[in-house]
N, CA and C of each residue as an Amber inpcrd file, in Angstrom:
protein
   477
   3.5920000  20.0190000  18.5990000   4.1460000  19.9590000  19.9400000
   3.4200000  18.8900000  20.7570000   4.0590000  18.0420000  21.6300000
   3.6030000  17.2640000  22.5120000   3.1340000  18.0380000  23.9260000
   1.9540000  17.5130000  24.1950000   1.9380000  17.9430000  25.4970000
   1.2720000  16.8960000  26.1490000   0.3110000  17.3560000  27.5090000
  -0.0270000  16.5420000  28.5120000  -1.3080000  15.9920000  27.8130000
  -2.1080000  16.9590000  27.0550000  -2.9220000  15.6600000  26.0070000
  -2.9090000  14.8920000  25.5120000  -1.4150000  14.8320000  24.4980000
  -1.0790000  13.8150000  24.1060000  -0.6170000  13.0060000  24.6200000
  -0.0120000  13.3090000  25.5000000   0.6460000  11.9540000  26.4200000
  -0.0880000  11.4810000  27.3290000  -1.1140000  11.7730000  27.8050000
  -3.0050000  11.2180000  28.3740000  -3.3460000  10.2480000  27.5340000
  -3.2400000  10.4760000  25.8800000  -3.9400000   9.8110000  25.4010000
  -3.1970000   8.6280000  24.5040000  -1.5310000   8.6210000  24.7170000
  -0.9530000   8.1290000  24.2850000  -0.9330000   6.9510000  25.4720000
  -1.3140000   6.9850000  26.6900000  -1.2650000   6.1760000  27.7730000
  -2.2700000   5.8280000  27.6320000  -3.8230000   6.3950000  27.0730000
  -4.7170000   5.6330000  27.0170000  -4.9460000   4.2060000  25.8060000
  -4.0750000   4.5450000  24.7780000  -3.2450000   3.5240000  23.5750000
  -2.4670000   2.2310000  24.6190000  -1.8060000   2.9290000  25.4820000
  -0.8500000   2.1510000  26.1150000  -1.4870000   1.1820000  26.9520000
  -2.4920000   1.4970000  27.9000000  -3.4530000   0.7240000  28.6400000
  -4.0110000  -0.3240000  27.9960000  -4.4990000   0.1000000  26.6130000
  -5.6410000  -0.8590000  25.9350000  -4.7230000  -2.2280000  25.5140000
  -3.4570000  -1.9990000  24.6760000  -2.7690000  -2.6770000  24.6340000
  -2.1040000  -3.4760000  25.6220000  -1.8790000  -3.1430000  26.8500000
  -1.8100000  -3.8330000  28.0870000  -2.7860000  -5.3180000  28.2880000
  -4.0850000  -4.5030000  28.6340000  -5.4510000  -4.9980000  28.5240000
  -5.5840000  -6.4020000  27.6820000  -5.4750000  -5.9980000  25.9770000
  -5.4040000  -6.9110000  25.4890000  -4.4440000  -8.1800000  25.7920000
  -3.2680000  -7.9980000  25.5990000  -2.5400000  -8.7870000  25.5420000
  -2.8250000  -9.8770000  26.3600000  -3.1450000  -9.0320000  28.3030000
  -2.8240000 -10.0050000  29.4400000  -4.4600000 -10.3940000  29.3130000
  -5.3960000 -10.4010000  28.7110000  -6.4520000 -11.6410000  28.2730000
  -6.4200000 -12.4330000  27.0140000  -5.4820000 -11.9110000  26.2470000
  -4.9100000 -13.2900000  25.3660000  -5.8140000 -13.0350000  24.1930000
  -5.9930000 -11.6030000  24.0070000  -6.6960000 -11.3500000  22.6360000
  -6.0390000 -10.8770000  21.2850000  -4.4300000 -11.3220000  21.9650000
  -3.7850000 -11.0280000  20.8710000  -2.3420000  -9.9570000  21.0500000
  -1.5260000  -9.6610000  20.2250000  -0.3960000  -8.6260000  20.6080000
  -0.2150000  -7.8250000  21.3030000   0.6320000  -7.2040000  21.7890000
   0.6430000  -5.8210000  22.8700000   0.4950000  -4.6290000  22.0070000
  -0.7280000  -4.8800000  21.2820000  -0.7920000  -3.1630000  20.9640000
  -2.8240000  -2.4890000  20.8740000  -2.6340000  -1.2290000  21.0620000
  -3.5020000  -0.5680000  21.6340000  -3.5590000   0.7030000  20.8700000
  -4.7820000   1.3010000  20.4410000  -4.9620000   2.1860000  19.6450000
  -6.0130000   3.0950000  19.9180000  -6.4900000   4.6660000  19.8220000
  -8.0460000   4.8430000  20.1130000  -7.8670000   5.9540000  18.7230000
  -9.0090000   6.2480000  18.6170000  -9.4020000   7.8610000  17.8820000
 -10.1740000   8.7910000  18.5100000  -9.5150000   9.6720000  18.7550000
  -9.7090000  11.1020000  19.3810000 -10.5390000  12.1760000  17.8540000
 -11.4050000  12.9990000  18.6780000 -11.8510000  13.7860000  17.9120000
 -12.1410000  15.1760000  18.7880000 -11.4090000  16.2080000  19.1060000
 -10.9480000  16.8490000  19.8960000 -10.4310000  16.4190000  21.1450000
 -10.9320000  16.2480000  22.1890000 -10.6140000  16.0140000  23.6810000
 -11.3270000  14.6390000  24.1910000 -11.8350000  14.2630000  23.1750000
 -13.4240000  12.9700000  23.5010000 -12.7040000  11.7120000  22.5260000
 -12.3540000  10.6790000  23.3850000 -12.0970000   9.1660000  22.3820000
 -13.3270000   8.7960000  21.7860000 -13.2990000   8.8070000  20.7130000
 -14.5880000   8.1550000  19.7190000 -14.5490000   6.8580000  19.5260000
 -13.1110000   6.2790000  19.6260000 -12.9280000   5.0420000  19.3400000
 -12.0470000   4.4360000  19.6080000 -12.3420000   3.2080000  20.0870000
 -10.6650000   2.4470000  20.8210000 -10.8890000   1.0080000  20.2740000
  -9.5780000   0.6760000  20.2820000  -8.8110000  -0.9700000  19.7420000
  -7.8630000  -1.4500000  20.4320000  -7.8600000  -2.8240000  20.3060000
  -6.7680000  -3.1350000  20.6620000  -6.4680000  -4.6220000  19.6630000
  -5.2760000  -5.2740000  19.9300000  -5.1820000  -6.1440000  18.4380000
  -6.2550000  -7.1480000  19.2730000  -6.7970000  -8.0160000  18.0780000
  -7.8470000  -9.0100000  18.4390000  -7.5490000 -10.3090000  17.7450000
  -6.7400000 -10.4120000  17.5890000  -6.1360000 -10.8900000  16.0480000
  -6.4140000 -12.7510000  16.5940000  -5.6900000 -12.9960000  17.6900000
  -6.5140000 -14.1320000  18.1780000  -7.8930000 -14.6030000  18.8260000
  -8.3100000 -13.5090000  19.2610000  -9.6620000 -13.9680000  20.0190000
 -10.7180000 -13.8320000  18.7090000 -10.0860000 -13.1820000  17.6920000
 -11.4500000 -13.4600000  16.5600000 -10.8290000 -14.1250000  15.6350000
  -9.6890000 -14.9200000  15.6230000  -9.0740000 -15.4210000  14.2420000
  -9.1430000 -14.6910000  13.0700000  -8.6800000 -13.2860000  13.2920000
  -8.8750000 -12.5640000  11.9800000  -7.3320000 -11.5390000  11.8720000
  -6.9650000 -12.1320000  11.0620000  -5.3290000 -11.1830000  11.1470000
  -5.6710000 -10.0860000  10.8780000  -6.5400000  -9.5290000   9.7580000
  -7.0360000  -7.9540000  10.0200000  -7.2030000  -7.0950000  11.5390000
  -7.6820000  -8.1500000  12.5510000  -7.9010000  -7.3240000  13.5540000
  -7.1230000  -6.6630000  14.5230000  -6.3240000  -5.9440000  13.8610000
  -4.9440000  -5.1600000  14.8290000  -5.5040000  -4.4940000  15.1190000
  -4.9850000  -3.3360000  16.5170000  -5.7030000  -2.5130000  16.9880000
  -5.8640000  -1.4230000  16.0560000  -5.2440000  -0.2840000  15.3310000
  -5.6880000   0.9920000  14.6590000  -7.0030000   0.1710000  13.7360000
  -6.7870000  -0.8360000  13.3090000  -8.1210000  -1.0030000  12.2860000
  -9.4540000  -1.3860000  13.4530000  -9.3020000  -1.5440000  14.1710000
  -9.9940000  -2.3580000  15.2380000 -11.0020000  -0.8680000  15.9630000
 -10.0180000   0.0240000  16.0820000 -10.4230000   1.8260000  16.7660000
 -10.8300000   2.1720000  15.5860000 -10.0490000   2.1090000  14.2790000
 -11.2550000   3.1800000  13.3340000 -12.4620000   2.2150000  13.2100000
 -12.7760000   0.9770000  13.1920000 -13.9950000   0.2860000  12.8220000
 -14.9860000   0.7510000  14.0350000 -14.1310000   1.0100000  15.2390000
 -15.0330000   1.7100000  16.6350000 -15.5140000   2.7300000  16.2070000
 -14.3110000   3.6260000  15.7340000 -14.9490000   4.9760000  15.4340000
 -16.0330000   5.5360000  14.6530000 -15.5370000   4.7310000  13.3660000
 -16.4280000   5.0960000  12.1030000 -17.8210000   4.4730000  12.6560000
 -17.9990000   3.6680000  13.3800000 -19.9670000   2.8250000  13.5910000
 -20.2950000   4.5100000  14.6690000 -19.2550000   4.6600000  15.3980000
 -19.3230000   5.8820000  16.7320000 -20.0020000   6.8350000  15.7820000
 -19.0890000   7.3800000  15.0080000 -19.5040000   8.4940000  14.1110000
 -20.4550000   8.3500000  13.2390000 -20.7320000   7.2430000  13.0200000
 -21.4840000   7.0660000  11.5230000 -21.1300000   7.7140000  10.1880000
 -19.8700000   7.5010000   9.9500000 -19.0180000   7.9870000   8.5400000
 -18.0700000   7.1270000   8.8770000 -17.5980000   6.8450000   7.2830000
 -16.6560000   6.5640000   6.8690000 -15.4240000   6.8780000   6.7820000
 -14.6640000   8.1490000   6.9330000 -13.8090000   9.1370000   7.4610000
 -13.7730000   9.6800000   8.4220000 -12.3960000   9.7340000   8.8160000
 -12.1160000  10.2690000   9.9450000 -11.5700000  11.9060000   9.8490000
 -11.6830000  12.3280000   9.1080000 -11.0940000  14.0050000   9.2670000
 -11.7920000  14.5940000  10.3060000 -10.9580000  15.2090000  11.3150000
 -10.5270000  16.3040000  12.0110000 -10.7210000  14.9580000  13.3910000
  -9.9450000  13.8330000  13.1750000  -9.9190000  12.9310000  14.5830000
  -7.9750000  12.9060000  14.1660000  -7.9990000  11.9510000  15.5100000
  -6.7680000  12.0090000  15.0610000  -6.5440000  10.4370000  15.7740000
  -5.1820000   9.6670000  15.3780000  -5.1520000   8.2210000  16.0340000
  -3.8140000   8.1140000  17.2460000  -4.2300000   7.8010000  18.1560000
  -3.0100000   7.6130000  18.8650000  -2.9240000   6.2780000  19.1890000
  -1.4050000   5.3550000  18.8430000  -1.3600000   3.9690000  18.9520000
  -0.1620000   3.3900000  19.9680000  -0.0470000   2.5020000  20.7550000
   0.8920000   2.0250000  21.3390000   1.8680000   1.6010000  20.3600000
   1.9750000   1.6820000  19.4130000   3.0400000   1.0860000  18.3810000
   2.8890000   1.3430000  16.7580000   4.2340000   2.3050000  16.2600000
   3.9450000   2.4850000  14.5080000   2.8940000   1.8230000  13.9390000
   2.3330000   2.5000000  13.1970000   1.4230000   1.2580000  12.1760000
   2.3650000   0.2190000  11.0960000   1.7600000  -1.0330000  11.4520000
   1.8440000  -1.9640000  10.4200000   1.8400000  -1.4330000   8.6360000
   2.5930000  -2.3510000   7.9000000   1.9930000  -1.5470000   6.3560000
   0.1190000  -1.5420000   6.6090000  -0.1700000  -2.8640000   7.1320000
  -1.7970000  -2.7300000   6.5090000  -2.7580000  -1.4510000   7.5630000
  -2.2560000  -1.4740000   8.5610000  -2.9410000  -0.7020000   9.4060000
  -2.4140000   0.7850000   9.2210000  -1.4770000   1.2730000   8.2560000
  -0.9280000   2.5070000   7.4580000  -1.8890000   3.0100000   6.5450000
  -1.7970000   1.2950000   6.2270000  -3.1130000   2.1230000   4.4080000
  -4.7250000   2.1970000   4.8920000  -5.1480000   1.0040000   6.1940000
  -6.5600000   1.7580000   6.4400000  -6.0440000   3.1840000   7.5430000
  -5.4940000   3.8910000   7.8450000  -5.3460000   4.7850000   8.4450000
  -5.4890000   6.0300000   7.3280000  -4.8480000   5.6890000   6.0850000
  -4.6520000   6.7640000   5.2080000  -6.3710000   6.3320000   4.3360000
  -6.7300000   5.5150000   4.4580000  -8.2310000   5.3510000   3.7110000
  -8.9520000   6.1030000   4.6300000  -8.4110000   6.5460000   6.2940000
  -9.9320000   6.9830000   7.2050000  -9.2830000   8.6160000   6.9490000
  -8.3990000   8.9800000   6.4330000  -7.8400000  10.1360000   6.6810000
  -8.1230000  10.9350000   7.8210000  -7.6490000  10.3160000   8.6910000
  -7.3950000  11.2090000  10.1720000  -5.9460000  12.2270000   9.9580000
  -5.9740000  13.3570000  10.9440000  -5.7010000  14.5330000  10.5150000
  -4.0190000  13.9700000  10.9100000  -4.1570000  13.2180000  11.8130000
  -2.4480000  12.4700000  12.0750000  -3.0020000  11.4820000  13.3340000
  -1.5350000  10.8390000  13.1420000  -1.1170000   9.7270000  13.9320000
  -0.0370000  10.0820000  15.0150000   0.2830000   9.6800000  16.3150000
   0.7730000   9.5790000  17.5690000   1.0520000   7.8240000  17.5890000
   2.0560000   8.0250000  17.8550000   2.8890000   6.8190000  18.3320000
   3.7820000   6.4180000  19.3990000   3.7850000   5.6380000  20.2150000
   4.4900000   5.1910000  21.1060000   5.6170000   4.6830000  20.9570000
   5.8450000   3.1670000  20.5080000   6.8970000   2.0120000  20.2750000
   7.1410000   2.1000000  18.7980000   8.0100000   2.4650000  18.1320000
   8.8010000   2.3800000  16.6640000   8.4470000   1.0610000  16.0510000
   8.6720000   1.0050000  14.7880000   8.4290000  -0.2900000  14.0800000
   9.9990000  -1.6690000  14.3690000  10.5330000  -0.7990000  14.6850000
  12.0440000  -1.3670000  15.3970000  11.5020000  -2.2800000  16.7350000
  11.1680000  -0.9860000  17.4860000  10.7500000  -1.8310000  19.4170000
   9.7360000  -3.1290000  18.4730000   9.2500000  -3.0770000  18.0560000
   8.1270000  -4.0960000  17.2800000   8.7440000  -5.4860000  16.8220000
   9.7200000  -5.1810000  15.9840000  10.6380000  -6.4140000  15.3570000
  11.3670000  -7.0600000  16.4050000  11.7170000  -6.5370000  17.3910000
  12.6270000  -6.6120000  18.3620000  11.7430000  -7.5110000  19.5420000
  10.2870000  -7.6010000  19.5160000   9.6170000  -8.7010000  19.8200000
   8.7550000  -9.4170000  18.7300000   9.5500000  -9.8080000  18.2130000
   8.9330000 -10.6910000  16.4650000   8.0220000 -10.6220000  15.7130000
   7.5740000  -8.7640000  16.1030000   6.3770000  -8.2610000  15.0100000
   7.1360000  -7.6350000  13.8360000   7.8170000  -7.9590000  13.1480000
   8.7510000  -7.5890000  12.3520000   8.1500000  -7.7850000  10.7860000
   7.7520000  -6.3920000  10.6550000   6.9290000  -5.8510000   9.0610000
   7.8600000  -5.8260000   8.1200000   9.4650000  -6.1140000   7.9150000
  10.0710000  -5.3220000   7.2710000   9.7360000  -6.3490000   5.7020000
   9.4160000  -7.5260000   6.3780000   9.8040000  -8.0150000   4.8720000
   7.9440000  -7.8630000   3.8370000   7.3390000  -7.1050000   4.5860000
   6.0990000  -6.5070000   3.9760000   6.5890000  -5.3190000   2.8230000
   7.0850000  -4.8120000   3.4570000   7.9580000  -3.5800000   2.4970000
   8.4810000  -3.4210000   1.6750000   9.0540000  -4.9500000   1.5070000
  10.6830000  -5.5120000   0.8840000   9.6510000  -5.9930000  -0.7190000
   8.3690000  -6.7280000   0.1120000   7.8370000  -7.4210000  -1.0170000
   6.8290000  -6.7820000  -1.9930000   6.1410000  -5.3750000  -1.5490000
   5.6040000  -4.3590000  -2.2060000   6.7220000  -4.0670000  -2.8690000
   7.7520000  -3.7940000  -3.2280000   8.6720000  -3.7670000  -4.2470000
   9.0460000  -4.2950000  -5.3060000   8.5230000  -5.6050000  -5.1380000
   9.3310000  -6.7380000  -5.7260000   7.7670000  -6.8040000  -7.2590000
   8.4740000  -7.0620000  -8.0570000   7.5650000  -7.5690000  -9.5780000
   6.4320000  -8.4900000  -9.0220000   5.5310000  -8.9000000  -9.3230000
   4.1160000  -9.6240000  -8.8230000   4.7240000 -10.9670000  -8.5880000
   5.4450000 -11.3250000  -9.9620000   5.4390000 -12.4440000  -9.8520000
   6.9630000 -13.2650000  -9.2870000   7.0940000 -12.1480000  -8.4630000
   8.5830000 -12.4270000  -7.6050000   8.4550000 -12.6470000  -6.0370000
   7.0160000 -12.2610000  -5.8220000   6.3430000 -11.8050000  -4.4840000
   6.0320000 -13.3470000  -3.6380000   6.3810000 -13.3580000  -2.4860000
   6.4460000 -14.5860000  -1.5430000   4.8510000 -14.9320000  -2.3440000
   3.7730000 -14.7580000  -2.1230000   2.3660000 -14.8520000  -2.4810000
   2.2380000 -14.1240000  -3.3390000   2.7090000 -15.0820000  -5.1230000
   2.3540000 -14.1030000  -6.2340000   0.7320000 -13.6160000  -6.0840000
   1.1500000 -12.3240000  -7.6040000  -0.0160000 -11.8500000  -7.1050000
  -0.5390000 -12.3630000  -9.2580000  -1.3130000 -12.6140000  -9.8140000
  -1.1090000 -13.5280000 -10.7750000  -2.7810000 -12.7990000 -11.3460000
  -2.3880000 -11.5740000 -12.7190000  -3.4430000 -10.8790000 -13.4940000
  -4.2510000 -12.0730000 -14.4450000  -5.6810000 -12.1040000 -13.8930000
  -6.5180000 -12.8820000 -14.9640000  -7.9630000 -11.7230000 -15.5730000
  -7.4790000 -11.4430000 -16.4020000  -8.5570000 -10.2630000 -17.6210000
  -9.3650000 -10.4550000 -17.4610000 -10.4870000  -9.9750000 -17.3380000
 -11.7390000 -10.1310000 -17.4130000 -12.2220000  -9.1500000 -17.9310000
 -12.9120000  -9.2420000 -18.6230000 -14.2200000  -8.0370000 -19.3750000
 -15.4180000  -7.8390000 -18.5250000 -15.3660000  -8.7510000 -17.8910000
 -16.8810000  -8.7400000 -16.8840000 -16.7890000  -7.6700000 -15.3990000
 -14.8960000  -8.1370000 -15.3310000 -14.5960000  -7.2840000 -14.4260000
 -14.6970000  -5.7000000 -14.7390000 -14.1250000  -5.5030000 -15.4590000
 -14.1090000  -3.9870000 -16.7460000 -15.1960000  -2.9340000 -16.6880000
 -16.1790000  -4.2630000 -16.9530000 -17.8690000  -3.6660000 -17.1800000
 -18.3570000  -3.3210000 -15.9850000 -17.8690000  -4.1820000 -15.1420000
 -18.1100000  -3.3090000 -13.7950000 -17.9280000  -1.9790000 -12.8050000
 -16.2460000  -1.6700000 -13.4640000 -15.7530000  -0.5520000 -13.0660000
 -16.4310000   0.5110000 -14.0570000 -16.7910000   0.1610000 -15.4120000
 -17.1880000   0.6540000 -16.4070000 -18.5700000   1.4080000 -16.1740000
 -19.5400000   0.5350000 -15.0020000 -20.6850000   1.1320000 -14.3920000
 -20.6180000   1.5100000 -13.8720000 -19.8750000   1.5870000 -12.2370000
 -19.5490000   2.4100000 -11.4760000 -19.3140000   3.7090000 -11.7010000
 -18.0500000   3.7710000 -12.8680000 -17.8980000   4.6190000 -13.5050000
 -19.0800000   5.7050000 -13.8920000 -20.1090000   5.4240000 -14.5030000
 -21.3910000   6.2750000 -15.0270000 -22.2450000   6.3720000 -13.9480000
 -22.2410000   5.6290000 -12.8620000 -23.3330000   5.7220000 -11.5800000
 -23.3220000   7.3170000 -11.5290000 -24.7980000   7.5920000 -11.3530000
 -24.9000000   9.5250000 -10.9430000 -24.5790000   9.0960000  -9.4340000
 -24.9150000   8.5380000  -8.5500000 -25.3710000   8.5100000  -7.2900000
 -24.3460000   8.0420000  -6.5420000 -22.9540000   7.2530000  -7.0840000
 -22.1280000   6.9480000  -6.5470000 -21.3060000   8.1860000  -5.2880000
 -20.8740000   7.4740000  -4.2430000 -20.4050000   7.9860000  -3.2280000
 -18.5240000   7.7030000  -3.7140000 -18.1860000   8.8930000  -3.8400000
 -16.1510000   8.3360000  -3.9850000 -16.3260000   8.7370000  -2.8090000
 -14.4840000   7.6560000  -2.4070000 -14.4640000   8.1020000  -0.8490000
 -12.5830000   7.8650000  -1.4380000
């Protein structure tokens, strides 16, 4: 159920993204992570002021969050964003496993000002070597041996 929390904090997504944009740090979008009633972490896209296309806002709030928290996961936070996640800002969302996502603007309102993911979608489908930027397997054994150690590490952390 939606209520006046969420929509507090879905305006506080909405602000940041404001924020950004009108200093020219990049897209109109805005993100934080909540962990009960307390923002742990906020973003907004940065994508020009650091020349780093990674830096959309949800990746931008969990990188806030996770230094906030000091972990690597996000379980029992949750993300609220001015706009659907991107594919890439989907899969670090599902790497921080927050308990859910809140959204404002559809991936539609998005395309409809020329943030338009669809053909991200189109091309995760497609055979490697059909893909706008093939993606092109070179074997390695060295590589192998590596996963191969990891593999036997006692001390390794899975995440």
């Amino acid at each position: 159920m939606i209520g006046e929390r969420e929509v507090k904090f879905i305006q506080h997504a909405v602000r940041l993204s404001a924020r950004g944009m009108k200093s020219g740090d990049g897209g109109p979008f805005g993100a934080i992570v909540v962990r009960g009633d307390e923002v742990v972490g906020e973003g907004w896209n940065q994508v020009l002021c650091n020349n780093d296309p990674t830096a959309h806002a949800e990746v931008m709030a969990i990188r806030n969050a996770c230094a906030h928290l000091n972990t690597f996961q996000l379980n029992g936070c949750e993300i609220f964003t001015s706009c659907e996640p991107c594919p890439m800002c989907l899969g670090a969302i599902y790497w921080a496993r927050p308990d859910r996502v809140y959204y404002a603007n559809t991936k539609e309102d998005a395309a409809a000002i020329a943030f338009d993911d669809s053909f991200i979608y189109d091309e995760i489908e497609k055979p490697h070597e059909q893909k706008r930027i093939p993606l092109i397997h070179i074997p390695s054994p060295d590589a192998i041996s590596v996963f191969e150690d990891w593999n036997s590490k006692e001390n390794r952390t899975l995440y």
